[in-house]
C-alpha positions in Angstrom: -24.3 -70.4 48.3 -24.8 -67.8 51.5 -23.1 -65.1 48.9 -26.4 -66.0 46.8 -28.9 -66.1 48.9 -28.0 -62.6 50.2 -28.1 -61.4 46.3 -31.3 -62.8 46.4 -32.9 -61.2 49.6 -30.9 -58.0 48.4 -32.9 -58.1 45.4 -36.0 -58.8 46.4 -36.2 -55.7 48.8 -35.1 -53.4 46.3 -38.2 -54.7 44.2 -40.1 -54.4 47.3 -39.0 -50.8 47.8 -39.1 -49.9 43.9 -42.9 -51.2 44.7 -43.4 -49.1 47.4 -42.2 -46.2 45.0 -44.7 -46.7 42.7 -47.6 -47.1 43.9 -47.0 -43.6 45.7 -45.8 -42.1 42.4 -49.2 -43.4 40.7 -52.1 -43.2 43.1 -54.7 -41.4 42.0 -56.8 -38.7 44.3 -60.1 -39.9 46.2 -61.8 -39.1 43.0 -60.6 -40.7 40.5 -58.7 -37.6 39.1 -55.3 -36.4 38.1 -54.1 -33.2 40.6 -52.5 -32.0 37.1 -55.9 -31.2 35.8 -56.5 -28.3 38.2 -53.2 -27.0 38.5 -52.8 -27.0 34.3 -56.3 -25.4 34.3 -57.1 -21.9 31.8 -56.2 -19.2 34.7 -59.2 -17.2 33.4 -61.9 -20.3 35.1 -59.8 -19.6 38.6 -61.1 -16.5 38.6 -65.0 -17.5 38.1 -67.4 -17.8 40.9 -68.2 -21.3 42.1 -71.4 -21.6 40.2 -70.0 -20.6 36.9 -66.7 -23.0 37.3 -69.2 -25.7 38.6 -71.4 -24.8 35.5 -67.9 -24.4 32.9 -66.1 -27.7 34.4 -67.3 -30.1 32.0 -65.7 -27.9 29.2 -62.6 -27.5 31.3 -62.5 -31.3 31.8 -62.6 -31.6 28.2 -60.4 -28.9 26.9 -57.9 -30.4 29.6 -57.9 -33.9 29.5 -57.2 -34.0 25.9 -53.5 -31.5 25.7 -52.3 -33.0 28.6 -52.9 -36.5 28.0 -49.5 -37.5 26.7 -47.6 -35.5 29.6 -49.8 -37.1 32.3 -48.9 -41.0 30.1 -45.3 -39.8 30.4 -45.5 -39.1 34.2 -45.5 -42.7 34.8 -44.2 -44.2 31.6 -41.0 -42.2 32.2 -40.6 -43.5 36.1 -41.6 -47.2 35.0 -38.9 -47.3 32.7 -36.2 -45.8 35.1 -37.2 -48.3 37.6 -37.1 -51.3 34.7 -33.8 -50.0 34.2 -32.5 -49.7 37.5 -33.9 -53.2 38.4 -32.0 -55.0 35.5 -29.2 -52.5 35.8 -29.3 -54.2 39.7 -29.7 -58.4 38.0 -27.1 -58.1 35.5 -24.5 -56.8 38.5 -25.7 -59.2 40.8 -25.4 -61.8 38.4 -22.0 -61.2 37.7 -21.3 -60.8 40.8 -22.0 -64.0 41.4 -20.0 -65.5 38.8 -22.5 -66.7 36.5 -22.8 -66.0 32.7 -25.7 -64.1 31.5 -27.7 -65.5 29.1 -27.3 -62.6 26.2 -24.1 -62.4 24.0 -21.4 -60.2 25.3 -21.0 -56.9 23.9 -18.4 -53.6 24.5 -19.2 -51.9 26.6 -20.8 -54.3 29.2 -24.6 -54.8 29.8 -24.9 -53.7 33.0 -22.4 -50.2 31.6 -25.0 -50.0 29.0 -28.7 -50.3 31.3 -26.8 -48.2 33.2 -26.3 -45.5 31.2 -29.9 -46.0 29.7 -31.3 -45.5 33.0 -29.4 -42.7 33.8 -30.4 -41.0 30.7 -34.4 -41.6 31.2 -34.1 -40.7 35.1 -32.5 -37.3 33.3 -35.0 -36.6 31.1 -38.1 -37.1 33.3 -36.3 -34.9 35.8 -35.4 -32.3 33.2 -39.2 -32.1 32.0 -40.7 -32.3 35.8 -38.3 -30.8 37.9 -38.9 -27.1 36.3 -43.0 -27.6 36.4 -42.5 -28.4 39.9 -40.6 -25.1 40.8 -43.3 -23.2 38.8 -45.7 -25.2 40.5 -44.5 -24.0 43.9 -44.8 -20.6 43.0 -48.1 -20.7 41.3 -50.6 -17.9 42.7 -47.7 -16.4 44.6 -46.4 -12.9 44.4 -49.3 -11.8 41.6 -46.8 -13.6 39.1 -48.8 -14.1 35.8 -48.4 -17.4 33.4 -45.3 -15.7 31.0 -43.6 -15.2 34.8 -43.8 -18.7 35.8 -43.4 -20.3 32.3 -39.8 -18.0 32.9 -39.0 -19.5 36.1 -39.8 -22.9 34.1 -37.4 -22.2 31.0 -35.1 -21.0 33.2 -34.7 -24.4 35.9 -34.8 -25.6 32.3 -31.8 -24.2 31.2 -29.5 -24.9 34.4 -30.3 -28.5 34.4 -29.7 -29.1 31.0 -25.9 -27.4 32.0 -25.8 -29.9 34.6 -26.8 -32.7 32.3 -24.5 -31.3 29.9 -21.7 -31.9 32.6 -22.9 -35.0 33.3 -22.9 -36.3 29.6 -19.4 -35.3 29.2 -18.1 -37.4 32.1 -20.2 -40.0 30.7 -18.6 -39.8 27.6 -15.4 -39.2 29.1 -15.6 -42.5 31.1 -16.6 -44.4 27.8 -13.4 -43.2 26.2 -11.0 -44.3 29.0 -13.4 -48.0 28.7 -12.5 -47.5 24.7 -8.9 -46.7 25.6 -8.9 -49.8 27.4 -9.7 -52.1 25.1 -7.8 -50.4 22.4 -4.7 -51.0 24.6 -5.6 -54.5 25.2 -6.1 -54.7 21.2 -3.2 -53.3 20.4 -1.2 -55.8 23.0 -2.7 -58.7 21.4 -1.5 -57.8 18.0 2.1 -56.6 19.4 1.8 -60.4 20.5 1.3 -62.0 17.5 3.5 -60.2 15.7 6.0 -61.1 17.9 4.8 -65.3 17.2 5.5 -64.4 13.5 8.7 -63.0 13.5 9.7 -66.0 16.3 8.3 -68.7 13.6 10.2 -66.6 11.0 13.4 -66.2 12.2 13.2 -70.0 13.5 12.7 -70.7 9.9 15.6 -68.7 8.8 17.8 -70.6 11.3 17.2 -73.9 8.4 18.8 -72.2 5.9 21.7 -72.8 3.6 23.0 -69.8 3.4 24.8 -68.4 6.5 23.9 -64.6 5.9 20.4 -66.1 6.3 20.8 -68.2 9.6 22.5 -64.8 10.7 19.8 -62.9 10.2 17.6 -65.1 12.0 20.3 -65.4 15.0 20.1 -61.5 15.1 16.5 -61.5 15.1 15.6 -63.8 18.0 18.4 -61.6 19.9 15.9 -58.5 19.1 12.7 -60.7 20.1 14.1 -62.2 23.5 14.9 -58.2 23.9 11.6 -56.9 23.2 9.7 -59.6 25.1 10.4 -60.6 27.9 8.1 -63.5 28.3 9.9 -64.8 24.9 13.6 -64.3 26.1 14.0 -67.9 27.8 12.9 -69.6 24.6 14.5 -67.7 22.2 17.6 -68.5 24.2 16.8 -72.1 24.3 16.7 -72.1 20.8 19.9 -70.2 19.8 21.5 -73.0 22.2 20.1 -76.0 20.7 21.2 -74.3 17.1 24.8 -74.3 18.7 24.5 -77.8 19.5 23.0 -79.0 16.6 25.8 -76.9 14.8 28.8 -78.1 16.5 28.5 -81.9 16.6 31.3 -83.2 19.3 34.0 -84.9 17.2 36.7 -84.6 20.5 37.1 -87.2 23.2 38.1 -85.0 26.5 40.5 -87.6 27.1 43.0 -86.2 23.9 45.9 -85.6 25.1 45.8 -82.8 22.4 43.5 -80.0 21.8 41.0 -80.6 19.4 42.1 -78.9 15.7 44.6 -77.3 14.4 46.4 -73.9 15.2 44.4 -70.9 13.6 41.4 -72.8 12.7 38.5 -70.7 11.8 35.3 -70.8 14.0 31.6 -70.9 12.5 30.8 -67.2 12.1 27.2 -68.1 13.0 27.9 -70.1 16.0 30.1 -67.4 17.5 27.3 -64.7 16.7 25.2 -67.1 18.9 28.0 -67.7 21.6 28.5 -63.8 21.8 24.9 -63.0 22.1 24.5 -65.4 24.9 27.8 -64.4 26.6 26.5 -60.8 26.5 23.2 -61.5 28.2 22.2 -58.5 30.7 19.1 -60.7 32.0 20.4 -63.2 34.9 18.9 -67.1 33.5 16.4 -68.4 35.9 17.5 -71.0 38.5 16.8 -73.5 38.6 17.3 -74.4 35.0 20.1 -74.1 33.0 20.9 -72.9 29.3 21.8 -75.9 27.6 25.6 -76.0 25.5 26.6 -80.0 27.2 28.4 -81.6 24.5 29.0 -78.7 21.7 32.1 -78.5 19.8 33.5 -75.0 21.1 36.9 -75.6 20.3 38.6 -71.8 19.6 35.3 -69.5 20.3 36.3 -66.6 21.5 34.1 -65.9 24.8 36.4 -63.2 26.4 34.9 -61.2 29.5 31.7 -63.7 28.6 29.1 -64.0 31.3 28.1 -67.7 31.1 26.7 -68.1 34.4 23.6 -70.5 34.6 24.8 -72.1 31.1 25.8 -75.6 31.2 29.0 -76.4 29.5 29.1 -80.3 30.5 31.3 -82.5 28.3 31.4 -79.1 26.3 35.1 -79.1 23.8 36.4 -75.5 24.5 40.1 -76.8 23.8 41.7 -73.6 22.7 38.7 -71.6 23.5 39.3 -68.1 25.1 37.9 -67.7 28.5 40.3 -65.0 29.3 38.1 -62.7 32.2 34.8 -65.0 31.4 32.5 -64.9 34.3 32.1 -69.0 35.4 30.6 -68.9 38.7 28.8 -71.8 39.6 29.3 -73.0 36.0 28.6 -77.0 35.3 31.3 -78.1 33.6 31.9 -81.4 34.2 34.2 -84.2 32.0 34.7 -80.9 30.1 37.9 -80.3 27.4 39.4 -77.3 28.5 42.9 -77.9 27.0 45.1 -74.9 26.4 42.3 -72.7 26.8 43.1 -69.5 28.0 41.5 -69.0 31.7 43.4 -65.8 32.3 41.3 -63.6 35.4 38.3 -65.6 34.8 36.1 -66.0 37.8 35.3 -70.0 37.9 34.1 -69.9 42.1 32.2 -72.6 43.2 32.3 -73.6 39.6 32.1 -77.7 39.4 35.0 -79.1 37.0 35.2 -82.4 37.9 36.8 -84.6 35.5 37.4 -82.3 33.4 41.2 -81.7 31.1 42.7 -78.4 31.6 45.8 -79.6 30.8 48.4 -77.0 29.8 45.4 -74.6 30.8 46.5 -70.8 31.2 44.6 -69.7 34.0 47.0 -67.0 35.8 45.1 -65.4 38.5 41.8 -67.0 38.2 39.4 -67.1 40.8 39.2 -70.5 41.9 38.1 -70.5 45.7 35.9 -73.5 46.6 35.8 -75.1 42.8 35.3 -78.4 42.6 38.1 -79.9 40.6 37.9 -83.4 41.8 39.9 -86.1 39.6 40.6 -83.1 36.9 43.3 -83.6 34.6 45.2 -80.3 35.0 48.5 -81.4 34.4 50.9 -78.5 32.8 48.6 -76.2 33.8 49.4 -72.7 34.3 47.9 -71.0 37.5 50.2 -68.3 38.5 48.7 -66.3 41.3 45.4 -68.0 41.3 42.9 -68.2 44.0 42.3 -71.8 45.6 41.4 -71.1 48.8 38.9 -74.5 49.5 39.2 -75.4 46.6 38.8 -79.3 46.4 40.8 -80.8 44.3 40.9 -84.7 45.7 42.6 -86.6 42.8 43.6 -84.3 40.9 47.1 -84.6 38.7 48.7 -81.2 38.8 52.2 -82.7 38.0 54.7 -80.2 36.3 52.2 -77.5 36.9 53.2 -73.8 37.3 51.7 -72.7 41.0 53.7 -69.8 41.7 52.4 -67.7 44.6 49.2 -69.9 44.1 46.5 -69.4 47.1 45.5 -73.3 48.3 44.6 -71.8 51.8 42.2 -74.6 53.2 42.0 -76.6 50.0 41.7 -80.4 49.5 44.6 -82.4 48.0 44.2 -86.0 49.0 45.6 -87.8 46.8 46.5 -85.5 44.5 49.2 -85.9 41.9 51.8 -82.5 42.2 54.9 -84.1 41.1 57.6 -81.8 39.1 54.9 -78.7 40.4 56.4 -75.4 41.0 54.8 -74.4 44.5 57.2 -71.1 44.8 56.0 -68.6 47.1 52.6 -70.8 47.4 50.2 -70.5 50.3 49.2 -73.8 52.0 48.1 -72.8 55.5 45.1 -75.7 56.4 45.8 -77.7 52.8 45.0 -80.9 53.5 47.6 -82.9 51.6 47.2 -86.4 52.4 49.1 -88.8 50.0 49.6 -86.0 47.6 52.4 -87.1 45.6 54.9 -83.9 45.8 57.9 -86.1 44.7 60.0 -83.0 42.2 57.8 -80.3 44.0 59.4 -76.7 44.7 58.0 -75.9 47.9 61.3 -74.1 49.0 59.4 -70.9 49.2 56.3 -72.2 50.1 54.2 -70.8 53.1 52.2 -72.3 55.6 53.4 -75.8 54.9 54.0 -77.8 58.5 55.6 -81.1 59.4 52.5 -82.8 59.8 51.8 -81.5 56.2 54.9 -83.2 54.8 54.4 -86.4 56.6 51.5 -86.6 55.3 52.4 -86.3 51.6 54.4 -88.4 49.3 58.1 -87.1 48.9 61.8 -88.0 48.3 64.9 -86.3 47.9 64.3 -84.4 45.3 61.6 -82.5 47.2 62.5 -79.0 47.1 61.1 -77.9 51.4 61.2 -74.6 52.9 64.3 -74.2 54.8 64.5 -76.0 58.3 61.2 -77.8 57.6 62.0 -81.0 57.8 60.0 -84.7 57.2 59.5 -87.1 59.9 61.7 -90.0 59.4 59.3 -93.3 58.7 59.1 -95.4 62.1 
């Protein structure tokens, strides 16, 4: 309201002022007459004595009023329209200024561009006519310079104004391209844009099809889109994940002992063109959702060197799947069936794995440090040189598993089941071991493993210790 009211004043003293203007610029002498009369008059009655000009002045009146009667109409038509335009030039800025609409229809370019440029243009011409009778004016009766002298000094002013007008105009027109070039831009975005709806709704449409070269070419297609837009790359991925799921309906209970399938079987060429475009994605997925796979059939996809971080693979079957060097960090992949799958170098940190079956799992020298492996069932599993530093597994069965020269610095085994495991040149400085059963475990060349460790744990006589390390006799 106090940003309107200033508008307001502001505009009423500009009208005041534009007053002020002209009523100077149209007073008329004491008499009644217009000073152009005299100064326009035939340069022959200057030179008569008083008597015969007062005696000749009716003629002159006569012979002058009539030629310059449309000059002296445009010497205040001309300003009165530049002030007209300058006022509403002034309204339509102020009014948008002040967020309101004006009541006339929008156009390109904008109102207040074009009374702008309308003013502008009459303020040009009345100065382009004036400004040169005003220089020959000033020089009138000076120097003995004759009427063909001053109407050169006249054409002349002439001439370099219109050169700067000339200038002028071509910056105008300049600016009205870049406006032009503007909305051409903006144009030309909008259509990008729905060309880029079409060929989503298209290759959506595609994905329905019966025929798999079809659904391929759709797959392939919302790959290009999610590349060429970014503000379409989250749902295009969303929907190349719920055609996975809808493709691979979950026929395998993670608790099979066995992997799901048989040895060999072919995977769905279209659902491993959408697993490999989302395990090649460049663009990190924005936290704090995640890209949707829980509860796909994935058994035998090959997702080697994959980058599946911020996908969620809970309940997912990836028995047999290749993992081998698949980035996992901070993966969700809880109750998942991960049996026989090959895990070789691939970096699960701080991935959560709870519950899930890795049984007979090959994941030599996997990155493991702080998983969260609590209850998994990883029994058989192969983790040869793997990194388990704080790892937690709490309750998880790792009998007959192969931990040879296994890093389980700081990590949580209460209760966990590593009976018949092979613990050969393992590292268990700081494992908390409490009721682990390690009845059948080589530990012979294990390191870091105390006393209090062992007395904590579950063992017999066919625990294999490290030499001299023996367990406190029961009170």
């Amino acid at each position: 309201m106090k940003f309107r009211s200033l508008a307001a004043a502001a505009m009423a003293t500009v009208a005041l002022a534009v007053g002020v203007v002209l009523g100077r610029l149209f007073s008329r002498s004491p008499r009644g007459q217009q000073p152009t009369i005299r100064d326009t008059a035939d340069p022959v009655a200057a030179a008569l004595p008083a008597s015969a000009e007062a005696a000749s002045q009716p003629a002159l009146l006569t012979t002058a009023t009539t030629p310059r009667e449309a000059p002296v109409r445009l010497d205040w038509l001309l300003p009165l329209l530049g002030m007209v335009g300058l006022l509403l030039t002034i309204a339509l800025v102020a009014w948008s200024a002040l967020g309101l609409r004006p009541p006339i229809p929008a156009a390109t370019p904008s109102w207040p561009f074009v009374t702008t440029l309308g003013t502008l243009i009459i303020w040009a011409v009345y100065l382009f006519w004036k400004v040169p009778q005003w220089q020959a004016t000033a020089r009138r009766g000076k120097g003995g310079l004759g009427e063909k002298e001053l109407f050169d000094i006249e054409n002349a002013a002439r001439g370099t104004i219109g050169q700067m007008l000339g200038g002028v105009a071509v910056i105008s027109g300049l600016l009205f391209a870049w406006q032009q070039l503007g909305n051409t831009a903006e144009t030309l975005r909008v259509s990008q844009q729905g060309q880029i709806t079409e060929r989503f709704t298209r290759a959506v449409d595609q994905l329905g099809s019966d025929d798999v070269t079809i659904r391929l070419g759709g797959i392939y297609a919302l790959d290009r889109i999610a590349g060429d837009s970014p503000q379409d790359y989250v749902p295009a991925m969303q929907v190349l994940a719920s055609y996975v799921r809808g493709s691979s309906s979950q026929t395998t209970a993670v608790s099979t002992p066995e992997p799901a399938g048989s040895a060999g079987r072919d995977f769905p060429i279209d659902v491993q063109a959408v697993l490999t475009i989302l395990g090649g994605r460049s663009v990190p997925w924005p936290a704090p959702r995640c890209l949707d796979l829980s509860g796909a059939n994935l058994a035998f996809a090959n997702l080697t060197n994959a980058s599946l971080v911020g996908i969620c693979l809970e309940r997912t079957d990836l028995a047999n799947a290749n993992l081998a060097g698949a980035d996992l960090r901070g993966t969700t992949m809880s109750g998942a069936n991960l049996t026989h799958a090959d895990l070789t170098g691939a970096n699960l940190s701080l991935a959560v794995l709870d519950s899930a079956v890795l049984r007979m799992a090959s994941m030599a020298g996997a990155n493991l440090t702080e998983a969260n492996l609590l209850n998994a069932d990883a029994r058989g599993a192969i983790l040869p040189n793997a990194d388990l530093r704080g790892a937690n597994l709490t309750g998880a069965n790792l009998s007959s598993a192969t931990l040879f020269q296994v890093n389980l610095t700081g990590a949580l085994l209460l209760d966990a089941d590593l009976s018949g495991a092979l613990l050969s040149g393992a590292d268990l400085s700081g494992a908390n071991v409490t009721n682990a059963v390690l009845v059948g475990a080589y530990l012979a060349d294990a390191r870091g493993l105390t006393s209090e460790q062992i007395d904590a744990a579950q063992i017999d006589g066919t625990t294999q210790l490290p030499t001299g390390l023996l367990a406190t006799p029961a009170p």
